[in-house]
C-alpha positions as semicolon CSV with decimal commas, in nm:
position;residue;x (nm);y (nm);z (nm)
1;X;0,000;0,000;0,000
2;X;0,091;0,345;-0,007
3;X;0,182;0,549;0,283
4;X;0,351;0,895;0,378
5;X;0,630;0,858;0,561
6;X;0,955;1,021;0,716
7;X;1,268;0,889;0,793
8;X;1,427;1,211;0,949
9;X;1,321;1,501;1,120
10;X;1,256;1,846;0,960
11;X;1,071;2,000;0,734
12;X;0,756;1,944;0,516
13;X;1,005;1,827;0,239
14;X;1,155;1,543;0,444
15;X;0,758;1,382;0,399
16;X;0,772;1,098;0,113
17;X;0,524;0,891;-0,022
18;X;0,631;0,513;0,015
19;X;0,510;0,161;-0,012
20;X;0,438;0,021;0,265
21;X;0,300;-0,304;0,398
22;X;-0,011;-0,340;0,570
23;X;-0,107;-0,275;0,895
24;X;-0,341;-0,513;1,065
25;X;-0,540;-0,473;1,401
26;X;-0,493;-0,611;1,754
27;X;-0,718;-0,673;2,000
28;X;-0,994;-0,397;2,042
29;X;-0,875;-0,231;1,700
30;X;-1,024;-0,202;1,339
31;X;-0,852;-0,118;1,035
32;X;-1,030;0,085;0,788
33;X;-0,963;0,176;0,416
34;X;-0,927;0,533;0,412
35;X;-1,119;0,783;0,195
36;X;-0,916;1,130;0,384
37;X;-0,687;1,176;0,660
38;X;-0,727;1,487;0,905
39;X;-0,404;1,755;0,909
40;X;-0,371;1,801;1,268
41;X;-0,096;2,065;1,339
42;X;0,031;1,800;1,594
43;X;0,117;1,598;1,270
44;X;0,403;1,870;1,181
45;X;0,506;1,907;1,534
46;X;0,612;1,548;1,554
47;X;0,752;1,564;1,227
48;X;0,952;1,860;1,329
49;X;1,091;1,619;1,629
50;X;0,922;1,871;1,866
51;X;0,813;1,603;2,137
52;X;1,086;1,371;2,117
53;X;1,199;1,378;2,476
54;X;0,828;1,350;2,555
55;X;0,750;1,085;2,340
56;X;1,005;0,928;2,131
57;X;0,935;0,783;1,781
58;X;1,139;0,538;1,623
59;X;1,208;0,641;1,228
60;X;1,102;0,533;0,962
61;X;0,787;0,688;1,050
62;X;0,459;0,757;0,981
63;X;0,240;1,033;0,952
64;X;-0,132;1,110;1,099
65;X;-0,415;1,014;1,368
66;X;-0,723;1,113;1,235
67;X;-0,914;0,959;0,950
68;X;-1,278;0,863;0,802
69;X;-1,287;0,521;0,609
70;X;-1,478;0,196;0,556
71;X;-1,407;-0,070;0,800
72;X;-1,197;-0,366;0,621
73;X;-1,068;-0,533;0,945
74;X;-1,202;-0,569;1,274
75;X;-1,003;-0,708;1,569
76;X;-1,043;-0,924;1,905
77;X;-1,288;-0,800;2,117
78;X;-1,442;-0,527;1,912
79;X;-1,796;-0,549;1,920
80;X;-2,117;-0,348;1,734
81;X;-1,916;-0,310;1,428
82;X;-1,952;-0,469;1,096
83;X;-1,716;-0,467;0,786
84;X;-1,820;-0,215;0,542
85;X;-1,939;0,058;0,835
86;X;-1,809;0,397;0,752
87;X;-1,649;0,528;1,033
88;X;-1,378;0,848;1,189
89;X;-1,178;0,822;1,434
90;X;-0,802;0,795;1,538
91;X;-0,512;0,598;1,441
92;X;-0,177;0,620;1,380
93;X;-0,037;0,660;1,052
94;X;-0,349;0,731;0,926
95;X;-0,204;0,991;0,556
96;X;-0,198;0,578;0,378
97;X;-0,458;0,390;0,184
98;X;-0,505;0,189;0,508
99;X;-0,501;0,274;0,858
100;X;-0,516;0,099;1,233
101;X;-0,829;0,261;1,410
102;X;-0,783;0,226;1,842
103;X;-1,118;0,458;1,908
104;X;-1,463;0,554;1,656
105;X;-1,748;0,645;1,576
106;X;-2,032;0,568;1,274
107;X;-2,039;0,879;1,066
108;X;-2,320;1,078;1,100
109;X;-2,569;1,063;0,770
110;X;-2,504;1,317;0,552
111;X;-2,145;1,394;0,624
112;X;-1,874;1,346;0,344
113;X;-1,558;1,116;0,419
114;X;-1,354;1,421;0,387
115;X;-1,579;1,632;0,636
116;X;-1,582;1,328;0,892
117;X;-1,197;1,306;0,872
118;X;-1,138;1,643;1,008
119;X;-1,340;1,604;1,336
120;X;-1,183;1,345;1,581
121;X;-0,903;1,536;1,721
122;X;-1,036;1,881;1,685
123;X;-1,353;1,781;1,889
124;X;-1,151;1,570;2,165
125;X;-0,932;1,865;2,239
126;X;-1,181;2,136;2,201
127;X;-1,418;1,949;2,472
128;X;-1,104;1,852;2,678
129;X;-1,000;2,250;2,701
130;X;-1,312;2,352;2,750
131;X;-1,320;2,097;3,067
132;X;-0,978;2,205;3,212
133;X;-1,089;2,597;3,153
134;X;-1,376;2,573;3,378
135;X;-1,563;2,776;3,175
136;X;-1,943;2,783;3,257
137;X;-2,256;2,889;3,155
138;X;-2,311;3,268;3,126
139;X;-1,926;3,319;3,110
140;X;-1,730;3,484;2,872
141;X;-1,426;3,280;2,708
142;X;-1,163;3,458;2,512
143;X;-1,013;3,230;2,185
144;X;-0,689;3,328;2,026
145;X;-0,667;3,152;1,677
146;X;-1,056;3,104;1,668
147;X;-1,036;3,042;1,313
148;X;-0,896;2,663;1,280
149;X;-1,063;2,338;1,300
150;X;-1,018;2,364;1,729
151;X;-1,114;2,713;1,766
152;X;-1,445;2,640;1,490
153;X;-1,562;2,345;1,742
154;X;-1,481;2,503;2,068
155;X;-1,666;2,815;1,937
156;X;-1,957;2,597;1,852
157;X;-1,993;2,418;2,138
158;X;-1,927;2,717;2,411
159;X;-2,223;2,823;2,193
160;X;-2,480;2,514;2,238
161;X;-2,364;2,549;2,619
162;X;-2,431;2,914;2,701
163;X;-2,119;3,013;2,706
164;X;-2,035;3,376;2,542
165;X;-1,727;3,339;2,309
166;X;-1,504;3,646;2,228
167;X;-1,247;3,508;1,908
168;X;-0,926;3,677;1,771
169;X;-0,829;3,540;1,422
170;X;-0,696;3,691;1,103
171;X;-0,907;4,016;0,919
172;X;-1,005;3,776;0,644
173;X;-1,171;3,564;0,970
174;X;-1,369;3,809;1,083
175;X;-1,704;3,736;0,943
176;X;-1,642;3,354;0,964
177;X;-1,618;3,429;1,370
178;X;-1,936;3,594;1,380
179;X;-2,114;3,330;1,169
180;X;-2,004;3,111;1,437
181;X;-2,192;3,332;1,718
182;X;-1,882;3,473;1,842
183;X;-1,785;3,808;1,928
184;X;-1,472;3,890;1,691
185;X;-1,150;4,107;1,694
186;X;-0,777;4,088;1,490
187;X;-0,447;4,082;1,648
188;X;-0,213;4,351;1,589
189;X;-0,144;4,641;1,822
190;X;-0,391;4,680;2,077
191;X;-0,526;4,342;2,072
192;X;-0,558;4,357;2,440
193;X;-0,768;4,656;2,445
194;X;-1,023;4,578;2,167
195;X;-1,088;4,261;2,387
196;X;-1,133;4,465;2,703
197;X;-1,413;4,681;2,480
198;X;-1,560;4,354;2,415
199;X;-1,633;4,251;2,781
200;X;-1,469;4,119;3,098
201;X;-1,291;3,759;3,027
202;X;-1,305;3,486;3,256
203;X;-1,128;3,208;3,067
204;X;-0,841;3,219;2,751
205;X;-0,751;2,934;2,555
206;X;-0,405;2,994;2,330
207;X;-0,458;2,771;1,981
208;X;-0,233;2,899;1,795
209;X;0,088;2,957;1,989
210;X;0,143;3,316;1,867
211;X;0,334;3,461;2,182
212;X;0,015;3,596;2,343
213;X;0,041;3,367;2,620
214;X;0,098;3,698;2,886
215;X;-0,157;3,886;2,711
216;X;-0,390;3,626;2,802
217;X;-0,341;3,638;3,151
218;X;-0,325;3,929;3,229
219;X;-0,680;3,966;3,079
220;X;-0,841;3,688;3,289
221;X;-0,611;3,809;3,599
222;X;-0,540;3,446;3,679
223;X;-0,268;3,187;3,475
224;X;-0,523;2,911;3,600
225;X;-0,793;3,059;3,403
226;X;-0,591;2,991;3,075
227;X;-0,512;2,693;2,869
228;X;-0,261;2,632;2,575
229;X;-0,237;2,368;2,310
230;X;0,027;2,545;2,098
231;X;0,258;2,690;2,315
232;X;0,532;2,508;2,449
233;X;0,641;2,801;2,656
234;X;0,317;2,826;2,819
235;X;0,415;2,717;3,174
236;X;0,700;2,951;3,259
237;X;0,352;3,217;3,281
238;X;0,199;2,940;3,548
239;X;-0,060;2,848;3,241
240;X;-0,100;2,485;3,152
241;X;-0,006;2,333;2,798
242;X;-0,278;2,076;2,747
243;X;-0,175;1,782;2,513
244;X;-0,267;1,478;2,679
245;X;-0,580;1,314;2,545
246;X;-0,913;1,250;2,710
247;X;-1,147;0,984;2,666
248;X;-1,150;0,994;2,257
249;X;-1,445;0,734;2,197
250;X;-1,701;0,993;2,369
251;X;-1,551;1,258;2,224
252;X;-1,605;1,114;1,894
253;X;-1,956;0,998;2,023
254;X;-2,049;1,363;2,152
255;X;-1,909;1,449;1,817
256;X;-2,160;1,263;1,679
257;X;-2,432;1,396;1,828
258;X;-2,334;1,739;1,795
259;X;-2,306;1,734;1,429
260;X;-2,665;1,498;1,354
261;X;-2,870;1,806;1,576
262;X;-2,642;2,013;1,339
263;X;-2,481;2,231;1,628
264;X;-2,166;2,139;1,500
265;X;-2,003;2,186;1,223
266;X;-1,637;2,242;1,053
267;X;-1,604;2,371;0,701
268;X;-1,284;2,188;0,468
269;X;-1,106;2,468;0,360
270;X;-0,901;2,265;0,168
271;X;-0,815;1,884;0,038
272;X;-0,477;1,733;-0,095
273;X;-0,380;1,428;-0,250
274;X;-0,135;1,208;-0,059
275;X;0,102;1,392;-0,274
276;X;0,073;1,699;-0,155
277;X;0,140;1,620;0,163
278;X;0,430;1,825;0,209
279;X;0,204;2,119;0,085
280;X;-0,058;2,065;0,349
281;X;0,198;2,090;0,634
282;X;0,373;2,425;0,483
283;X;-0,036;2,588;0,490
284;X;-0,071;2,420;0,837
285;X;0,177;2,617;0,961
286;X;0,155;2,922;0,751
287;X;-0,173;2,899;0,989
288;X;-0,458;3,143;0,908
289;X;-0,690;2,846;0,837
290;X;-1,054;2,884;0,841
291;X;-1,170;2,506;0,944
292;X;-0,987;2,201;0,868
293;X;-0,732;2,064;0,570
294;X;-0,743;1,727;0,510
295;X;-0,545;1,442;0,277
296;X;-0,760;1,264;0,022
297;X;-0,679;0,901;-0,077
């Protein structure tokens, strides 16, 4: 089969596409053909060799965790799950024509393979920031890079909660923020203040690891009150860098629901092939994405 693959650390250029054998499932696994592969910017970051001394890969590697395919393989143990379901969920190694599945979820009617495959880990770490912010409803939370796949699902589902969302993203975001139900502001200078017009903040959450980690705190008056997934510097300002999963079968089940009582949903802003892999890293990091990217196979 084919598969992307790196066997050094780098850049988007060091990304090939190889043959590969198969992977096959263990117990409580599936494997699933897949039909599109999420770009997570978690996928670069490990590519980069960024989390190496947290969690060491061995190379030759792989690339990708989230994906939305037809089940082909179904292992020990797995029950309520029938070859030929279309499913989403998380793998490993999942940019390939077929992929190892540990947690999933039936796709919702109506949604494309391509839609599905952006959702697992965008809706497991918006819910599991939302959880460590404490954010309740009534409350006003503050979301710097509101404009990607995360901040489009946490603004969503702040929304179907009652919570009041204030979101800083690119000028070309803007309206996309507010279609969202979100009050909406740009960086630049005076960030800080424009939010302050906007109302009192009692949470932050950093998605995009632009250096605004002080700003943040200082506008919620507390580093507790703020949560990073994109700043590795984030705990020399007492704030906590979240990037340990929660419980990603109900995430993908709340997921689910969300999306079939349509108060959820995240727009593809764009698709590549499995060769253009390399190019969906480079605009993953470029950032100034408005929903997800995802791989096509």
């Amino acid at each position: 089969m084919k598969r992307v693959s790196f066997a050094e650390f780098g850049g988007p250029d060091v990304l090939r596409l190889v043959d590969a054998e198969e992977p096959h499932t263990g117990p409580g696994q599936i494997r699933v053909a897949v039909r599109a592969a999420g770009v997570n910017p978690v996928d670069w970051r490990i590519r980069e060799g960024q989390f190496q001394e947290v969690t060491p890969i061995d190379l030759p590697a792989g690339v990708g965790q989230d994906a939305a395919g037809v089940v082909d393989e179904i292992g020990d143990g797995v029950d309520g799950i029938e070859v030929g379901d279309h499913v989403f969920g998380e793998g490993t190694s999942t940019y390939a024509e077929f992929a190892v599945l540990s947690a999933w979820a039936r796709m919702p009617v109506g949604l494309t393979f391509e839609e599905a495959a952006g959702y697992p880990s965008v809706v497991e770490t918006a819910l599991r920031i939302l959880r460590e912010a404490e954010v309740r409803p009534g409350q006003t939370l503050l979301v710097s890079g509101a404009s990607g796949g995360v901040g489009s699902a946490v603004l969503q589902i702040a929304r179907d909660r009652g919570i009041a969302v204030i979101g800083i993203a690119g000028a070309a975001n803007q309206d996309y923020l507010r279609g969202l139900g979100a009050l909406a502001t740009t960086y630049g200078e005076g960030w800080g203040q424009r939010v302050r017009q906007l109302g009192h903040v009692d949470a932050a959450l950093d998605l995009a690891g632009s250096g605004v980690v002080g700003e943040l705190v200082e506008l919620t008056g507390d580093p507790r009150r703020v949560i990073s997934i994109a700043d590795l510097g984030a705990p020399e300002f007492g704030v906590r860098f979240s990037g340990v999963a929660g419980s990603v079968p109900d995430a993908l089940a709340e997921a689910a629901d969300l999306i079939s009582r349509r108060k959820l949903h995240i727009p593809v802003e764009k698709s590549y092939s499995l060769t253009e892999a390399a190019q969906a890293h480079a605009d993953s990091q470029a950032g100034h994405t408005r929903g997800r990217r995802v791989v096509v196979v």
